[in-house]
Steps between C-alpha positions, in 0.01 A plus 500: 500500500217261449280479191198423447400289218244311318538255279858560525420854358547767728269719606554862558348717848730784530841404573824446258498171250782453286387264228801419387625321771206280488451163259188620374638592145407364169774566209423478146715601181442703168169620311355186523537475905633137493520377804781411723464484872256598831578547801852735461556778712774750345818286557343207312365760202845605446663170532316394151480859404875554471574198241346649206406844304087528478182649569400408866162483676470422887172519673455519874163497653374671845184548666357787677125612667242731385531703791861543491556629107209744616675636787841414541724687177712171343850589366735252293891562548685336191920472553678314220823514253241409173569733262156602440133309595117583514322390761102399493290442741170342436570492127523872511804716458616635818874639390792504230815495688704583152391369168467133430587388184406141368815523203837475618538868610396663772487874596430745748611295795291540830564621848634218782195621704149583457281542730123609385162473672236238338227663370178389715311372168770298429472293738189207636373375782663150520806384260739744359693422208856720436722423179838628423549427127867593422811394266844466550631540152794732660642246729360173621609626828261789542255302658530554884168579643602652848173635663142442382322642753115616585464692834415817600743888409595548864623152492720544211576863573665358871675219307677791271601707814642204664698440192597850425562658855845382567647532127355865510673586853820288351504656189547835708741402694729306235491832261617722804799232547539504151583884520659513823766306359554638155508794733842344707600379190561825304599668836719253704773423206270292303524187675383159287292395784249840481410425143441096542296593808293757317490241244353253736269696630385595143447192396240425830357826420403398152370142596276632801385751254420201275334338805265812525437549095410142469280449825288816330477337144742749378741200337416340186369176539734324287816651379892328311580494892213380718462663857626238697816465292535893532428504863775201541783613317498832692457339854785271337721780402491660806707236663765475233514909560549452877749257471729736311427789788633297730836414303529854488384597827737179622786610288506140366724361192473402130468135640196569712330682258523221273425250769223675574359537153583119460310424774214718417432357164523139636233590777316649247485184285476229729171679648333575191539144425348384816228551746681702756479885532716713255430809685617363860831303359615789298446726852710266664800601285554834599450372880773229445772796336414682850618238721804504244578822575436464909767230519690733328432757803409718181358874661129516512474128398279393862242783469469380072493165557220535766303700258548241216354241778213662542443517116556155437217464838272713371507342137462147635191631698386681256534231187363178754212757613605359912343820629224564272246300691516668825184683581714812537604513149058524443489816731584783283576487111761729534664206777414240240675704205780513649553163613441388119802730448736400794745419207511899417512576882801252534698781208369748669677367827824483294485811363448675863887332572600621209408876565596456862836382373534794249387733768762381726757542235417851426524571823822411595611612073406857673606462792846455343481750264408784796782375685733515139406821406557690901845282481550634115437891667760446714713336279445811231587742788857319593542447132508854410724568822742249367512638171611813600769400765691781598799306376351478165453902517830555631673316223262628219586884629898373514448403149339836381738700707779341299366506174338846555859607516669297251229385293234699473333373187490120694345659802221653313446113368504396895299742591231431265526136544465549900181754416312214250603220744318704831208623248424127378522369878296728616194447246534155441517377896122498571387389194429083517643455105690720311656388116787368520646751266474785772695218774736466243610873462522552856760176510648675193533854713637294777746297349637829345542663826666209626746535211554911577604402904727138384633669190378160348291427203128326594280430323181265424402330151100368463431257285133365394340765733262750295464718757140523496462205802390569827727436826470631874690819528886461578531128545728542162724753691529369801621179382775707318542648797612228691724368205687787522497495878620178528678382149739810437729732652758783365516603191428094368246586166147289556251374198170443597241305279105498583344270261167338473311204356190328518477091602190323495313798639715620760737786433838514602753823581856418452726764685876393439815669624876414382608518895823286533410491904470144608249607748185664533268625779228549280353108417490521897411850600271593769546884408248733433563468140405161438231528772328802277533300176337243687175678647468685202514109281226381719261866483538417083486138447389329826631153521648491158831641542861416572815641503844315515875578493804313431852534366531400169829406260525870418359669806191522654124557394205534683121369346167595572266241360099646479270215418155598294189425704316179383 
């Protein structure tokens, strides 16, 4: 936009001036207002500003009509990082952003924006003069004037909601994410890659919620941190988080993850040090570790990598403004908002994948489970069939009959043992977990029925288990089961030992039998047994289970290993 000047002093009809872009400045230092330089506009202020600690003065003039300070309301938008300034205009105080100090300390530190309407008897027909008298006795770098603008409220009003209308619909949108996925997190075995996407998202909540706070002068104007190094280090951070989602999400190694944190401090460094843009070569990272994992023919890695393209797109567009100047972007400020945002909009891209990839997973998680619980029914039903085989009947009652007659003391104990064995069955089969004491007892009532019908001593020793620990019902038995199924016969005596111990956060069941047979069915058993300990392993601990067999020097045992969910 063109503007009109005279004298090299620009005069003022109703649109937006920002003075400090202009070399129309005069700068002079301390109480005595020695001069230093004319014809500065801000960049040139705070390259001498910035060397030294002191009382600052910098005049600007402007000129203006008669007829437009009567009718046309004047306001004077003020953006900086100095810690505090007053500004005069015409000699007379117009505003204390904070409290100036002329000693070495300053207090009270101002706002980053002020915008305030010029009285009408402040100002003359003809030349203008504005001074911002201000110190930077905090830091020599507090001296960044970013806006010194006169124009009109609706003017500056528009600017705000162009500035402020995509953080506020962003910040919406990332704090939903940020919920959905602590949401999956603490419901879908607390998966890493929920909690460093709801950190991700957090972290772009917080800065567009910066963007809005500081666009409404809601941000002190100088701070230990200053806004842009604020604003950077969480745009920054956001690509060092999404390079460790995608390890995860990739299922990548130790040596990628330090590759990749190699790589991202090296990037990080060799762009701070130069001219090109930190912000598009640290974006590139995460796009490179997706074509990693698409060589790799990793799952999900084309629909990921396509959505870390259009990232690393939209933040070259959106860093080299290459769309800003279409007359398009002018037509709406809600259109123009957005485009300066297309680096949020690229995330936001990302984190649709994401959820569509989570939703698919769910989806077929469910699926699976449907289909393990109708096959765990049926599985229950047989189960319980097999358990009471009519041969297992017929040689219980055999047992009785004889005992009964000869015994009857011992057939009391059988009797009993058969009545606690049926009771525990029966209560503990449709429950998911049960302690481990209760499975224990039942193998206990077994085992000494077992011993009444082979004349035979079994028994079971546990060792490290306190009883108290939660299993699926009868996994412990049937497993005994089977030993005794397929590791003795006659009247041969059988030990059985269940122990337990914990290894790096998985647990581990240890069921060992002194079975002499140098073959078993059970480490390759397709019976119902097995297939029951197996659908119930999966309802329990989805994906985090297995259970091997295998003869050993002494005879054979049998582990379930549960891992703990990450």
């Amino acid at each position: 936009m063109s503007i009109t000047a005279i004298n090299d002093t620009p005069v003022y009809s109703g649109n937006v001036i920002d003075l400090s872009t202009l070399k129309i400045a005069s700068l002079f230092k301390g109480t005595t207002r020695q001069f230093l330089a004319e014809k500065l506009n801000a960049r040139d202020i705070d390259s001498i500003v910035s060397k030294e600690k002191a009382l600052w003065h910098a005049i600007l003039k402007f000129k203006t009509t008669g007829d437009v300070v009567d009718n046309v309301d004047i306001w004077l938008e003020f953006r900086s990082n100095i810690h505090a300034a007053n500004l005069y205009i015409n000699d007379s105080l117009f505003f204390r952003n904070g409290t100036v100090d002329t000693l070495s300390l300053i207090s009270d530190s101002g706002k980053n924006l002020v915008r305030k309407r010029i009285p009408k008897s402040y100002l003359i027909d003809g030349e203008n003069k504005l001074e911002i008298e201000f110190t930077n006795y905090k830091s020599k770098s507090n001296t960044v004037i970013r806006d010194l603008s006169i124009g009109n409220l609706e003017a500056f009003q528009n600017q705000t909601a162009i500035m402020t209308t995509a953080p506020i619909l962003l910040f919406g949108i990332f704090s939903f994410l940020v919920l959905i996925n602590l949401v999956m997190y603490f419901s879908l075995d607390r998966k890493k890659v929920f909690l460093l996407l709801a950190l991700l998202f957090l972290v772009n909540s917080i800065l567009v919620a910066y963007e809005v706070l500081y666009w409404n002068g809601f941000v002190p104007s100088a701070s230990l941190i200053n806004s842009y190094t604020i604003r950077g280090g969480l745009e920054y951070g956001t690509y060092l988080i999404l390079l460790f989602i995608l390890i995860i999400e990739f299922e990548f190694g130790s040596r990628t993850i330090l590759l990749a944190i190699l790589a991202y401090l090296i990037v990080y460094t060799i762009t701070i040090t130069t001219s090109f843009n930190v912000a598009i070569a640290l974006s590139l990272l995460p796009f490179l570790l997706g074509l990693k994992a698409l060589w790799n023919k990793v799952e999900h890695s084309i629909v990921i990598s396509v959505s870390l393209f259009i990232l690393l797109t939209f933040n070259y567009l959106d860093d080299y403004n290459i769309i800003e100047n279409y007359d398009f972007v002018e037509s709406n400020f809600i259109i123009t908002s957005l485009v300066y945002k297309l680096d949020g909009l690229g995330l936001i891209v990302f984190a649709l994948v994401m959820i569509f990839i989570s939703a698919k997973r769910i989806l077929a998680k469910t699926k699976s489970l449907n289909e393990a619980n109708l096959k765990l029914e049926r599985l229950e039903y047989q189960f319980l069939q097999k358990l009471i085989l009519p041969h297992f009947i017929v040689n219980s009652l055999m047992s009785l009959q004889e005992l009964i007659a000869n015994k009857p003391n011992t057939a009391n104990k059988m009797i009993e043992a058969l009545s606690k064995e049926f009771h525990l069955l029966s209560t503990m089969s449709k429950k998911k977990l049960v302690p481990i004491h209760q499975e224990i007892e039942m193998c206990n009532a077994h085992l000494k029925i077992v011993s009444f019908q082979q004349k035979a001593k079994y028994k079971m020793n546990v060792i490290g288990i306190s009883g108290d620990e939660l299993v699926p019902p009868t996994i412990i038995h049937t497993l005994v089961e089977n030993g005794i199924t397929h590791g003795y016969s006659g009247n041969q005596n059988a030990i059985f030992d269940l122990s337990k111990k914990e290894v790096q956060g998985t647990i581990i069941y240890r069921l060992f039998n002194d079975s002499d047979k140098t073959k078993s069915d059970l480490g390759h058993s397709t019976g119902l047994g097995l297939k029951y300990i197996e659908a119930r392993l999966e309802e329990c601990y989805p994906e985090r289970w297995q259970l091997r067999s295998s003869k050993t020097r002494n005879g054979w045992e049998s582990i379930i290993e549960i891992r703990s969910v990450l």
